[in-house]
N, C-alpha and C positions, 0 to 999 in steps of 0.2 A: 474514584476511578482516575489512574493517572494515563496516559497513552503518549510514549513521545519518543518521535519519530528520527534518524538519522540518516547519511547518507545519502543526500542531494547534492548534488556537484551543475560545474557547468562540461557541459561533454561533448565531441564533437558527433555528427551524425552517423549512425554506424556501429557508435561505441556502446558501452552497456556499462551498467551500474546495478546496486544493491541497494536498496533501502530496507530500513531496518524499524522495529516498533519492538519499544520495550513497554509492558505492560506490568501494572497492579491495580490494588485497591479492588478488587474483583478475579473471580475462580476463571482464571484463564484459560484451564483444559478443559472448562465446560460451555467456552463459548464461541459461537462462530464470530469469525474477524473479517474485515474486510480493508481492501485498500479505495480510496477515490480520488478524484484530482479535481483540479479548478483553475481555470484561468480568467484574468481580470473580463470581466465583461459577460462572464459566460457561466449558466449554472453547473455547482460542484456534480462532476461525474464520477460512475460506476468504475470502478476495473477492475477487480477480480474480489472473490471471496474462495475462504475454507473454513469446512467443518470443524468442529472443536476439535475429532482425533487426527484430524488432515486428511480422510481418506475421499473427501468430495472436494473440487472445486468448480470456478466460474470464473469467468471472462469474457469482460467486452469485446466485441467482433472488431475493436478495433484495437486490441494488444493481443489479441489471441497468437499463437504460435509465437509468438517473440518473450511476452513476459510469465515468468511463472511463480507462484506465492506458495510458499512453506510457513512451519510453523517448526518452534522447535518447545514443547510444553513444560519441559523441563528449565528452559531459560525464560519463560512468560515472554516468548517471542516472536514475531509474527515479518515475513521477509518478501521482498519484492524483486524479485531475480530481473530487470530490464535488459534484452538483448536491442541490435539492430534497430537502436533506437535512432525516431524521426523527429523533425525538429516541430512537428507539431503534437508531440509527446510532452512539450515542455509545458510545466505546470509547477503548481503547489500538491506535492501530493499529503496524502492523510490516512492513517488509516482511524479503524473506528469497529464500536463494539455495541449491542444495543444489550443492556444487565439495567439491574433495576428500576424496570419500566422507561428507560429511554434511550435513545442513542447518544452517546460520547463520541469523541473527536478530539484527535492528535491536534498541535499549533502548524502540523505540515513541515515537510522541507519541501527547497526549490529543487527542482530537475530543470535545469534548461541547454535544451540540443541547438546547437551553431556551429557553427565553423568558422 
């Protein structure tokens, strides 16, 4: 299982970014995905999941209405739409997949909100 993630910039607040996960080594359209983030000091957190065909998602109450996660199955792709991003949005994010009895995890990229 490979999972690796693109699309972390530094961005000022307000702005919005895309994160990207390309995936193999594992049946992609048959699995849910999910994004999490982490910052130093602090355990790796939730933010959003979707179903294998895309038609359910999830969101932490604290990206809710701002970010929103796609898939695209045909490119083993899994996408992080961030709007009206706060500078305590900034993180390593990752996303991640749980196939052959465990969870995986992306190396992350940085997101970090400043001005």
């Amino acid at each position: 299982v490979q999972l690796v993630e693109s699309g972390g910039a530094l961005v000022q607040p307000g702005g919005s970014l895309r994160l990207s996960c390309a995936a193999s080594g594992f049946t992609f359209s048959g699995n849910h995905m999910s994004w999490y983030r982490q910052t130093p000091g602090k355990e790796r957190e939730y933010v959003s999941g979707i179903s294998s065909a895309g038609g359910s998602t999830s969101y932490a109450d604290s990206v809710k209405g701002r970010f929103t996660i796609s898939r695209d199955n045909a490119k083993n792709t899994v996408y992080l739409q961030m709007n009206s991003l706060k500078p305590e949005d900034t993180a390593v994010y990752s996303c991640s997949v749980y196939s052959f009895g465990r969870r995986y995890w992306g190396q992350g990229t940085q997101v970090t909100v400043s001005s």
